[in-house]
LUMZAVEX-82393 format. One record per residue (C-alpha): chain; residue number from 1; x, y, z; residue in one letter. Coordinates in nm, 4 decimals, always signed. Each point is the difference from the previous one (the first is absolute). Layout:
N
ATOM  ch    i        px        py        pz  aa
ATOM   A  NUM         X         Y         Z   A
...
This chain:
214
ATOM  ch    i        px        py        pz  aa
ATOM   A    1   -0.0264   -4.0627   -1.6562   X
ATOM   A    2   -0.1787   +0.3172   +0.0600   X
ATOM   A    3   +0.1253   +0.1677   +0.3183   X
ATOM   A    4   -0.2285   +0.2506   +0.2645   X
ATOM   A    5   -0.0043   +0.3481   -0.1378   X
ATOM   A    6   +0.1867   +0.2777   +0.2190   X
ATOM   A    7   -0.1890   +0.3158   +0.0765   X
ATOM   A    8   +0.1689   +0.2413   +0.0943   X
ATOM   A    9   -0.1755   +0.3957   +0.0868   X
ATOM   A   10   +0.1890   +0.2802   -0.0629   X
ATOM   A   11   -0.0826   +0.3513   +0.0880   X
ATOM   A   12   -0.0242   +0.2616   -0.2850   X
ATOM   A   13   +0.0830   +0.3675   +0.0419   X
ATOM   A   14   -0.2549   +0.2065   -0.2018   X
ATOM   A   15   -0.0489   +0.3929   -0.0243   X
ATOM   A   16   -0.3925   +0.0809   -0.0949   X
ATOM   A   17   -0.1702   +0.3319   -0.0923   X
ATOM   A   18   -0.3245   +0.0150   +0.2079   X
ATOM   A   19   -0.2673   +0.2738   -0.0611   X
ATOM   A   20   -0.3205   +0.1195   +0.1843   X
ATOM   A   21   -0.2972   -0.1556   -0.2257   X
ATOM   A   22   -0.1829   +0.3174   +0.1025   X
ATOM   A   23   +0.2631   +0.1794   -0.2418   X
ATOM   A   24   +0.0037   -0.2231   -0.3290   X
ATOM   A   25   -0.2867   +0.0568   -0.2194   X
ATOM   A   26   -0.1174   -0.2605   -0.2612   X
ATOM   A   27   -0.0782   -0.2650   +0.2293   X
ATOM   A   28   -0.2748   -0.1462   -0.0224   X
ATOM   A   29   -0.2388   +0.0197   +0.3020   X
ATOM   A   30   -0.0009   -0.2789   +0.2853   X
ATOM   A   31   -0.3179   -0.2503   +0.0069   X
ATOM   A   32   -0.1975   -0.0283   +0.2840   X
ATOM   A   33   +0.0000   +0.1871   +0.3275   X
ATOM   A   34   +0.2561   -0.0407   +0.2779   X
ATOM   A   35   -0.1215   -0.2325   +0.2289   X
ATOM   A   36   -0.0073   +0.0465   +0.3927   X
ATOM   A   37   +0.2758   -0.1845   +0.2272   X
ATOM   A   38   -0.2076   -0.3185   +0.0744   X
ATOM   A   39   -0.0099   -0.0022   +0.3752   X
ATOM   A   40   +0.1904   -0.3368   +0.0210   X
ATOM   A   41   +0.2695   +0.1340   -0.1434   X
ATOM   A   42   +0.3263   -0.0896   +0.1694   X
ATOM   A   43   +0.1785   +0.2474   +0.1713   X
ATOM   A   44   +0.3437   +0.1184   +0.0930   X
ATOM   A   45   +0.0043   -0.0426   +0.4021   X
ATOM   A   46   +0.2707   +0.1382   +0.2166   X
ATOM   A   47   +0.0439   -0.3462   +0.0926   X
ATOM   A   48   +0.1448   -0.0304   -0.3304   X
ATOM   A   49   +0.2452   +0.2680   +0.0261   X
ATOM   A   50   +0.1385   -0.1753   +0.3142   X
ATOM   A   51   +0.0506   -0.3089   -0.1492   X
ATOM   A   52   +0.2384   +0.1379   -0.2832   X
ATOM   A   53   +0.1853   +0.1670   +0.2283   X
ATOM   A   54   +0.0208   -0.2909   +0.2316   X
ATOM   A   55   +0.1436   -0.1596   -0.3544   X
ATOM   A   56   +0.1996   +0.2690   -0.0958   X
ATOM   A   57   +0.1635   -0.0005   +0.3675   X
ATOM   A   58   +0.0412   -0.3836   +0.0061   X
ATOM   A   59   +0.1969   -0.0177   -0.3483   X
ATOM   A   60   +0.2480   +0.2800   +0.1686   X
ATOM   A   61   +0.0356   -0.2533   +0.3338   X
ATOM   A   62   +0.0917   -0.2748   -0.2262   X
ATOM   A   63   +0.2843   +0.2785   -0.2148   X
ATOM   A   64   +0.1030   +0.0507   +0.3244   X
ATOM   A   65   +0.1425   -0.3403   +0.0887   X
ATOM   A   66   +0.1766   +0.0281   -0.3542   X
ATOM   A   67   +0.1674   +0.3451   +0.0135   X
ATOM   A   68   -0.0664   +0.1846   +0.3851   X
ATOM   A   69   -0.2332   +0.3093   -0.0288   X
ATOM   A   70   +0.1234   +0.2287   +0.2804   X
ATOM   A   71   -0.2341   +0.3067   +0.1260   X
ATOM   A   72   +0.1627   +0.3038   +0.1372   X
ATOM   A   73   +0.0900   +0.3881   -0.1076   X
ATOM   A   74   +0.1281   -0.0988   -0.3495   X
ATOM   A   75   -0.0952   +0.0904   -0.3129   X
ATOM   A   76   -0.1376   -0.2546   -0.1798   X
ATOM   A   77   +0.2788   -0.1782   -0.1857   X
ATOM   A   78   +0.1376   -0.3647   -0.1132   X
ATOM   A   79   +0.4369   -0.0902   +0.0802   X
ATOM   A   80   +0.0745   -0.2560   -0.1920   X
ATOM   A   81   +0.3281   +0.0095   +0.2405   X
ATOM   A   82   -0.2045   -0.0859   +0.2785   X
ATOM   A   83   -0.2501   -0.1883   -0.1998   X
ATOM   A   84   -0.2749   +0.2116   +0.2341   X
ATOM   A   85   -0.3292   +0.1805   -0.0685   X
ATOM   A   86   +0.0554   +0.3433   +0.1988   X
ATOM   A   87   -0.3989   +0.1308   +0.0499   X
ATOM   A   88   -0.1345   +0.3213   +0.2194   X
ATOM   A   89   -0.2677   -0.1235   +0.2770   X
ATOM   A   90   -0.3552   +0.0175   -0.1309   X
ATOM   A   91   -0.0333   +0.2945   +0.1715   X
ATOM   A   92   +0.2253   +0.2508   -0.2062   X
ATOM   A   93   -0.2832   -0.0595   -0.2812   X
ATOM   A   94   -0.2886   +0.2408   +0.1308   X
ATOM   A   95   -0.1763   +0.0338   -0.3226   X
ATOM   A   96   -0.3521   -0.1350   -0.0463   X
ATOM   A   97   +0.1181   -0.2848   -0.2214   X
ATOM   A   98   +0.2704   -0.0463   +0.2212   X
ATOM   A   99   -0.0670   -0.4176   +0.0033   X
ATOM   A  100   +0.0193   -0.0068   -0.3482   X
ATOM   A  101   +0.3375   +0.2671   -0.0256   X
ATOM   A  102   +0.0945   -0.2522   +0.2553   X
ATOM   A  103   +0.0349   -0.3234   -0.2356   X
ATOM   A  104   +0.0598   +0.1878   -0.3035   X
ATOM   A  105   +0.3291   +0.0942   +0.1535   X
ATOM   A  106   +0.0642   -0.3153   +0.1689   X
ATOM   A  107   -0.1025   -0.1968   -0.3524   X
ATOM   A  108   +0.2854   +0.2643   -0.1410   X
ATOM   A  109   +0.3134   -0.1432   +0.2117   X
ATOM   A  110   -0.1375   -0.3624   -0.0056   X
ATOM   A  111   +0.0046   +0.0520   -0.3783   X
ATOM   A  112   +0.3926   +0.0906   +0.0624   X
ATOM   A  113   +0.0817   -0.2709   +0.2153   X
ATOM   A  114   -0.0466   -0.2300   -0.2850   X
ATOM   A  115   +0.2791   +0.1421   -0.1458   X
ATOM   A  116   +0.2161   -0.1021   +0.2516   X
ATOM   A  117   +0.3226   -0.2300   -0.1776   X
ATOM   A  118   -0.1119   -0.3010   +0.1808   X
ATOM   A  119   -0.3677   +0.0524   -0.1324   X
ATOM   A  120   -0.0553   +0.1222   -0.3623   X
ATOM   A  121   +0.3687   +0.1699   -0.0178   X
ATOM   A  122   -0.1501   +0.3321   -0.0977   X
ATOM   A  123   +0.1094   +0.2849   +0.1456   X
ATOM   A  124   +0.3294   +0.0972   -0.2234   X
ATOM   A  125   +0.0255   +0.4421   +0.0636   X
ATOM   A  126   +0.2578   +0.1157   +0.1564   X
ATOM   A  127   -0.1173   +0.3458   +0.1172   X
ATOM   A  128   -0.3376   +0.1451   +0.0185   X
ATOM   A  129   -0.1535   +0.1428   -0.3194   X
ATOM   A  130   +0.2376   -0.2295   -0.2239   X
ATOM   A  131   -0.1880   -0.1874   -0.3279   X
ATOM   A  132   -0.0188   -0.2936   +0.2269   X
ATOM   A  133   -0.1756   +0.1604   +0.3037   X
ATOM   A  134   -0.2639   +0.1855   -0.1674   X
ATOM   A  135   -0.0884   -0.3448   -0.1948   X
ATOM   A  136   -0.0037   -0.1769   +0.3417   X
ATOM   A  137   -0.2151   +0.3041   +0.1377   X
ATOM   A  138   -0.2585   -0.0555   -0.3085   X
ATOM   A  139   -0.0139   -0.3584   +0.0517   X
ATOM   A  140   -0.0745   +0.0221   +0.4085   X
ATOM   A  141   -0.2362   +0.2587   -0.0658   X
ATOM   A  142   -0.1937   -0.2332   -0.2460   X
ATOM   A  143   +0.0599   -0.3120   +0.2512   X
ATOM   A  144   -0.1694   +0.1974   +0.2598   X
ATOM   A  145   -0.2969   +0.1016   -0.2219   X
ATOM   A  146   -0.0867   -0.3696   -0.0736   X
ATOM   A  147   +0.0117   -0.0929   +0.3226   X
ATOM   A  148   -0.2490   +0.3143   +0.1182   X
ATOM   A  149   -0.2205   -0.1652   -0.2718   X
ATOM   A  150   +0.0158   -0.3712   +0.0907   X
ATOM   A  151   -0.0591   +0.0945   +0.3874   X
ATOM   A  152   -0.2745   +0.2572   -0.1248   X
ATOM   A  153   +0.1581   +0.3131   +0.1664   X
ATOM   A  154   +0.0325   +0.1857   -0.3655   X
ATOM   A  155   -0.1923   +0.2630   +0.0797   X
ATOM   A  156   +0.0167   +0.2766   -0.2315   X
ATOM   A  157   +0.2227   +0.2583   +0.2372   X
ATOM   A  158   +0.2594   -0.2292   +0.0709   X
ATOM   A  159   +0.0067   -0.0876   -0.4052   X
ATOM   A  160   +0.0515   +0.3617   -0.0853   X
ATOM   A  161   +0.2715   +0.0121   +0.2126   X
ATOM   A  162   +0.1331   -0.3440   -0.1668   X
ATOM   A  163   -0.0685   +0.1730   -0.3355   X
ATOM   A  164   +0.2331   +0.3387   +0.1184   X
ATOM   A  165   +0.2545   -0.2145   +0.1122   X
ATOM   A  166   +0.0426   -0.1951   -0.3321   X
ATOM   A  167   -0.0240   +0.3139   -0.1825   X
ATOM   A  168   +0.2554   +0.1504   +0.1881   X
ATOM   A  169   +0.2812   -0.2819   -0.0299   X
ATOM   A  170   -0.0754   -0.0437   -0.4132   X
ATOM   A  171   +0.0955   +0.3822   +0.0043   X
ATOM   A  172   +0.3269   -0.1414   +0.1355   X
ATOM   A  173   +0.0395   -0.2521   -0.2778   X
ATOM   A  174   -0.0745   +0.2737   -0.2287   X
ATOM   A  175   -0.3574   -0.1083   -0.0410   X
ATOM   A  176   +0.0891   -0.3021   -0.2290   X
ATOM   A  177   -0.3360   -0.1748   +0.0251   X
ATOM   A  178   +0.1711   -0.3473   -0.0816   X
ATOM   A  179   +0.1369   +0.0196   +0.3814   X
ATOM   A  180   -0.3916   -0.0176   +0.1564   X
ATOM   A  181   -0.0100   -0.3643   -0.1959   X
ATOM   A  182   +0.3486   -0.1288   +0.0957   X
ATOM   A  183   -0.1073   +0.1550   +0.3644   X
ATOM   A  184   -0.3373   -0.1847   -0.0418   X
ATOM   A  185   +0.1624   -0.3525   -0.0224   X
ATOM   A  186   +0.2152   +0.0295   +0.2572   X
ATOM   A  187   -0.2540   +0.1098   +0.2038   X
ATOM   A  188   -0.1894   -0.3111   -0.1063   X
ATOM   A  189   +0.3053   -0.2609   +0.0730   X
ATOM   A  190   +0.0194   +0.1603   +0.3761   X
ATOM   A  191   -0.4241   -0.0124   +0.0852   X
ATOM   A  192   +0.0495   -0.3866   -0.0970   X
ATOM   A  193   +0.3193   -0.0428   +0.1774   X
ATOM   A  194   -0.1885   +0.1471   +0.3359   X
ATOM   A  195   -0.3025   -0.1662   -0.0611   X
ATOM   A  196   +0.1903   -0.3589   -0.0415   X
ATOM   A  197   +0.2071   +0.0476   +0.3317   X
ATOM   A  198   -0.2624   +0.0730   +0.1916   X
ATOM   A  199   -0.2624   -0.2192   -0.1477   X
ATOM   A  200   -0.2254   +0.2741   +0.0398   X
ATOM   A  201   -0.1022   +0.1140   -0.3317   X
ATOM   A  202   -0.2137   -0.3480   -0.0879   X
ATOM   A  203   -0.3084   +0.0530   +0.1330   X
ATOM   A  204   -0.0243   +0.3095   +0.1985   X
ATOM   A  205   +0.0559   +0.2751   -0.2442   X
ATOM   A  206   -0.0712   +0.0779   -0.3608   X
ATOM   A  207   +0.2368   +0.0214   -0.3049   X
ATOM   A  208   +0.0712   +0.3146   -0.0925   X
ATOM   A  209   -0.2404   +0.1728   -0.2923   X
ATOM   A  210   +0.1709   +0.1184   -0.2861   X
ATOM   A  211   +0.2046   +0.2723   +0.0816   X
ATOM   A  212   +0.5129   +0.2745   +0.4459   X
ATOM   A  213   +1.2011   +0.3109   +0.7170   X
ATOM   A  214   -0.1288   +0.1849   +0.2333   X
């Protein structure tokens, strides 16, 4: 009896070389001429911006009822003792992307709340910098960058900064590249294990593309 085929996606972590076409020669030249932006286009409205942040903002209310998100003069950190999210008010970020510095922190200790032994059971280092905390630094950092990308706040700023921080904790592992994959999937496991409990990742947002304790 033939049984319904499973489909599952899985996200890939790829590295690609990408040149300026202006600087390759040999190519052959493009047909036709560029065409004007047809005036119906569609376009991105501001109205559009508010409405992923209203998204982005409604996922954290929903986190919040799962592990409290408390807003004071902290530095932004995760205890696992306390099972709390520790956050600075918006405020403290005064940079022009502030909104989206905003999340990608926030998306960074949410990531580390699923580590939490009654959750995923993943957070294992016993002092900062150990083997253990740098992996669960990669894998928060990662969590937090598919999350910018399903609520559309990626911008390219923010990802730079995403990019540094990565770069900075594989120096820690002594750049073994095998890490960034084994970071990748947990990173993977704790998007679908926020997305499930808060029945918020359905509909509203996007799957990641392929693709990122303090």
């Amino acid at each position: 009896m033939a049984t319904k085929e499973e489909v599952k996606k899985v996200y890939l972590l790829k590295y690609y070389y990408v040149f300026n076409v202006n600087d390759i020669e040999g190519l052959p030249q493009k047909k036709g001429k560029e065409q004007d932006i047809p005036q119906d286009m569609p376009v991105v409205k501001e109205v559009d911006y508010k409405n992923k942040v209203k998204h982005a903002l409604e996922f954290v209310k929903q986190w919040n009822n799962i592990v409290p998100i408390k807003h004071g003069n902290y530095n932004p950190c995760y205890s696992p003792i306390n099972d709390t999210i520790y956050m600075p008010y918006f405020s403290h970020f005064e940079d022009k992307n502030k909104i989206e510095e905003y999340f990608s922190t926030l998306f960074h200790e949410i990531v580390h709340s699923t580590g939490h032994q009654s959750r995923l059971d993943r957070i294992k280092h016993n002092k900062i910098g150990d083997w253990h905390y740098s992996l669960e630094e990669l894998t928060a950092e990662i969590g937090s960058s598919m999350l910018m990308n399903m609520y559309g706040l990626d911008i390219p700023e923010v990802f730079q900064n995403n990019v540094a921080y990565i770069n900075f904790w594989l120096q820690q592992l002594n750049n073994d590249k095998t890490l960034i994959i084994k970071a990748a999937g947990r990173a993977e496991t704790a998007v679908e294990y926020v997305l499930q409990k808060t029945k918020f990742g359905e509909n509203e947002v996007e799957k990641p593309k392929e693709v990122a304790t303090a």
